[in-house]
C-alpha positions in Angstrom: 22.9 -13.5 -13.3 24.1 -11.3 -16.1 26.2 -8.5 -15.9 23.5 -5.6 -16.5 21.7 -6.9 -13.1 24.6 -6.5 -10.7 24.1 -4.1 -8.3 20.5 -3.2 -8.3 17.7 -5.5 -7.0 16.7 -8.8 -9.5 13.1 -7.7 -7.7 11.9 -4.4 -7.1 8.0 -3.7 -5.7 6.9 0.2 -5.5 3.9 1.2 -4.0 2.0 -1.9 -4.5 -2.0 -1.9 -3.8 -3.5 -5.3 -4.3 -7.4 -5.8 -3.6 -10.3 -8.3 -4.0 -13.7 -6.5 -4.2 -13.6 -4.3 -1.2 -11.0 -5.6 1.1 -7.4 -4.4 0.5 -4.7 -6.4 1.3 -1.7 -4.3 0.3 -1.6 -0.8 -0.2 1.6 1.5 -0.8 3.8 -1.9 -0.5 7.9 -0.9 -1.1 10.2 -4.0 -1.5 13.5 -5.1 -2.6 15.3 -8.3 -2.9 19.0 -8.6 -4.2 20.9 -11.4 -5.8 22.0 -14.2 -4.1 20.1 -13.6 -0.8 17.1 -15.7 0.8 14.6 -13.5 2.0 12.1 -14.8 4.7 8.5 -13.2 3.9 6.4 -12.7 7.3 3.7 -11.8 9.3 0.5 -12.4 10.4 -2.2 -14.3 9.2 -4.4 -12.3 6.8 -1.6 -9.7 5.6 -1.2 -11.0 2.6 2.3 -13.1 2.2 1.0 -15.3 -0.4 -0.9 -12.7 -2.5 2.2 -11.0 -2.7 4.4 -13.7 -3.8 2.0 -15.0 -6.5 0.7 -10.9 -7.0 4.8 -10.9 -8.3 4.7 -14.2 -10.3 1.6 -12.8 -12.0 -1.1 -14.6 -10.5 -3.0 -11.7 -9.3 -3.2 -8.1 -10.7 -2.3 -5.0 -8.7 -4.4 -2.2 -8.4 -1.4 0.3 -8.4 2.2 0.2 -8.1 5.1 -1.4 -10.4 7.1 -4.7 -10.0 10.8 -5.0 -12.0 12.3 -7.9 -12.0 15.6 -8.2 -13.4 15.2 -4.3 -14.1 12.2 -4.4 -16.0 8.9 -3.7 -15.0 6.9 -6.4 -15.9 3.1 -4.9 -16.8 5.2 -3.0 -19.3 6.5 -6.2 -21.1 5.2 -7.7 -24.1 3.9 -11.4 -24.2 7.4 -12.9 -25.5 9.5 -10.7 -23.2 7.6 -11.5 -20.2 7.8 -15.4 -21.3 11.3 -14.8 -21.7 11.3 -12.9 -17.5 9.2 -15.7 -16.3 11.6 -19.0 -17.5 14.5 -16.9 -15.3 12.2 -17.6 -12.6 10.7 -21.0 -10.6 7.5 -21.5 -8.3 7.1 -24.4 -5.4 3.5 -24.0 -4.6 2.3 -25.2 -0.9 2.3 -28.8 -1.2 4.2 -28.8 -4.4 0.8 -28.4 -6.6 2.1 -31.1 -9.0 -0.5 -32.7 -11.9 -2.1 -35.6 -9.7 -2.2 -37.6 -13.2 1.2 -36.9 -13.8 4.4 -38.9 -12.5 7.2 -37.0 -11.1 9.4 -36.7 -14.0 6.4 -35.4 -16.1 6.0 -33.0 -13.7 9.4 -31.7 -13.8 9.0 -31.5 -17.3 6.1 -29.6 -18.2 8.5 -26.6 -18.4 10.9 -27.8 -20.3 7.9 -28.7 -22.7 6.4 -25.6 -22.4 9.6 -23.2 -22.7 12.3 -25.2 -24.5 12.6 -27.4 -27.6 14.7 -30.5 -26.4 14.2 -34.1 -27.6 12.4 -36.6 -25.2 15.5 -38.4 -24.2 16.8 -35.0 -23.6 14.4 -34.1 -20.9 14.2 -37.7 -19.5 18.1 -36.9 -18.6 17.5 -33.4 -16.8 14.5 -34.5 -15.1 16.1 -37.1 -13.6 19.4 -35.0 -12.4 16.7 -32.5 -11.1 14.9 -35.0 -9.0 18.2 -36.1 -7.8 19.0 -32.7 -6.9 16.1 -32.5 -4.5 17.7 -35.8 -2.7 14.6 -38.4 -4.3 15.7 -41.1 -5.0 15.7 -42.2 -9.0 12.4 -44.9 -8.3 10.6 -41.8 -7.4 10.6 -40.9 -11.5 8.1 -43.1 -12.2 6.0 -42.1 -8.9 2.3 -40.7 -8.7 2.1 -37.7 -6.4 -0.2 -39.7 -4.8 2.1 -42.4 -3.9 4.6 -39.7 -2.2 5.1 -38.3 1.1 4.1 -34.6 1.9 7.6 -34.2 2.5 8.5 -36.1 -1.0 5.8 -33.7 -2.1 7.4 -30.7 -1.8 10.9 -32.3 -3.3 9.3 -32.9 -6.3 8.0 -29.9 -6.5 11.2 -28.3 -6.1 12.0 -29.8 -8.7 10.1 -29.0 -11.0 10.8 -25.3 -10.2 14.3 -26.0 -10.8 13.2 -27.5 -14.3 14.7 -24.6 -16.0 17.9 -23.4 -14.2 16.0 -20.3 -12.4 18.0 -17.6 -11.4 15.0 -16.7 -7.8 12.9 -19.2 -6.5 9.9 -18.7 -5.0 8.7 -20.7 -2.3 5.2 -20.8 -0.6 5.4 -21.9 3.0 7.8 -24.6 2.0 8.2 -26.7 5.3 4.2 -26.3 6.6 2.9 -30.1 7.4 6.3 -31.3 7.8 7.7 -32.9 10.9 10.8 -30.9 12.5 12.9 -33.5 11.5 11.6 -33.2 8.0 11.5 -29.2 7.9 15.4 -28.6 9.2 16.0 -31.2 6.2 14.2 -29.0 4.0 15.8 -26.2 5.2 19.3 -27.5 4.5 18.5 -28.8 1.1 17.4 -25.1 0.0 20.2 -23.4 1.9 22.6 -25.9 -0.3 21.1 -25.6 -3.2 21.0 -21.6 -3.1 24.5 -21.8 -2.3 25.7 -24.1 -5.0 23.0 -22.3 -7.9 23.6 -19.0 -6.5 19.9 -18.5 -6.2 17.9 -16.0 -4.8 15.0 -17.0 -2.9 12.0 -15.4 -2.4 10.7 -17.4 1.0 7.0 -17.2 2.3 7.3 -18.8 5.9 5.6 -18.5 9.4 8.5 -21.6 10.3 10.7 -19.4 12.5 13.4 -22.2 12.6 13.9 -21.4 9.2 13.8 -17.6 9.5 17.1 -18.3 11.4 18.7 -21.2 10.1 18.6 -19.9 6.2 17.4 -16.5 5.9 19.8 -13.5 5.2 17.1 -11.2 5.8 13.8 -11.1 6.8 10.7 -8.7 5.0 7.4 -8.6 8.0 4.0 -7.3 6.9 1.9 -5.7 8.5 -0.7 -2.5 8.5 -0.9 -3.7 4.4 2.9 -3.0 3.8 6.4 -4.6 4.2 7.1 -2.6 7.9 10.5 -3.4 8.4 13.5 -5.3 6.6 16.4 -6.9 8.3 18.2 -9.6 10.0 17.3 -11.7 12.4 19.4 -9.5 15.4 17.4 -6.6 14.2 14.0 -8.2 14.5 15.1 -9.2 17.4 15.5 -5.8 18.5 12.7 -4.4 17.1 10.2 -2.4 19.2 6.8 -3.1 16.8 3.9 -4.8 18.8 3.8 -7.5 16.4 7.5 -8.3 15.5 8.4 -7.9 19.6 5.3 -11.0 20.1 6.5 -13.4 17.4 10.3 -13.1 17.7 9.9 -13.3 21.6 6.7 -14.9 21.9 5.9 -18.2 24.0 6.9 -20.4 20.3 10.3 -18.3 20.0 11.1 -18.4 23.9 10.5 -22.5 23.5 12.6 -22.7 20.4 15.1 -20.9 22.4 15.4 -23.2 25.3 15.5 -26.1 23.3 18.3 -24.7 21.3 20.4 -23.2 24.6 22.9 -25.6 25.8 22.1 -27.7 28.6 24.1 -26.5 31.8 25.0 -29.8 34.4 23.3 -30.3 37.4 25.4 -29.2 40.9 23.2 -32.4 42.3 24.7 -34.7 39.6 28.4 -33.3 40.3 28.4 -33.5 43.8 26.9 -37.5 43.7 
């Protein structure tokens, strides 16, 4: 992060009205994220978590609002100066949307090809230390999405949106399809790799294992805007219909036992 960004968010959304035809999905949205934090994106389904990530990104275009990022509001950027916003930045899709006729260290590539002028060996090199990065293992270079796990999937896809040193990451529902074995694996990698980049990640995620192993706060929409920011004690708190059934509903109370440490049986004792 550069000096001029300290102290204010690296993403800033005000009043943010997104539509398709005649069915709004956000209207009068307010959010901020800071540097350095993971930020868990929730709520329920049809309130737009997605949209609002790749609305950011620049996938979709608001009806109204602004979005800064790194203190400048992007709609007002030239072509060059966005380009130059956009390498800062790096997407994993859901299921790692990597080029099926691609292998993985093409994939990782095409940014580097796209934003940077570096020889061939030069990218072979950092393509292979990204894929490392995401704990592959170096045969998995030459590998066909196709020929990968879901959960290899998404590593490879990780990498690729590490491809250019990002200072936020974006990530899409990155543990859906995966065992829980697989997720909390997933889970640590992008803990330690926030921690050890400094990232900030932007995470869209229904996975409330996640929520609390990784997130320092945690953004819920609902009634077409971000409701309520906080931890995970405050959610846990909180009095909203919704927020009160998915932090304390029959998935969380389940999660909860399993997690609560198992007290001996008086039967067993007295035997």
């Amino acid at each position: 992060m550069s000096a001029g960004d300290a102290g204010r968010p690296v993403i800033s959304v005000r009043g943010l009205r997104t539509q398709f035809g005649a069915t709004v999905i956000h209207d009068g949205l307010d959010l901020d994220i800071f540097a350095g934090e993971v930020v868990g994106i929730v709520g329920g389904s049809g309130t737009g978590k997605s949209v609002l990530l790749r609305t950011i990104i620049g996938l979709n275009r608001p009806r109204a609002g602004t979005i800064a990022v790194f203190g400048q509001q992007l709609d007002e950027l030239a072509a060059a100066e966005r380009q130059m916003v956009e390498r800062r930045w790096g997407v994993l899709f859901q299921d790692g949307a990597l080029f099926s006729s691609l292998t993985v260290a093409q994939n990782v590539m095409l940014p580097m090809r796209e934003h940077l002028d570096l020889s061939e060996g030069l990218m072979d090199e950092l393509a292979a230390m990204k894929i490392s990065m995401v704990g592959l293992q170096p045969d998995a270079c030459n590998k066909y999405p196709s020929e990968l796990s879901g959960g290899m999937r998404k590593r490879a896809g990780l990498a690729r949106a590490l491809a250019l040193d990002p200072d936020i990451v974006f990530l899409d529902e990155p543990t859906a399809g995966l065992d829980p074995i697989g997720a909390a694996a997933f889970d640590n990698l992008i803990l330690e790799l926030q921690r050890n980049l400094g990232l900030t990640v932007f995470m869209v995620t229904h996975d409330l294992d996640s929520l609390n192993a990784i997130c320092d706060r945690i953004a819920v929409l609902a009634e077409k805007r971000v409701i309520v920011t906080g931890d995970m004690a405050q959610m846990l708190e909180h009095s909203h219909p919704w927020i009160r059934d998915y932090f304390h509903g029959p998935r969380a109370r389940a999660r909860a036992a399993e997690l609560e440490p198992k007290q001996p049986d008086p039967k067993q004792e007295d035997s």
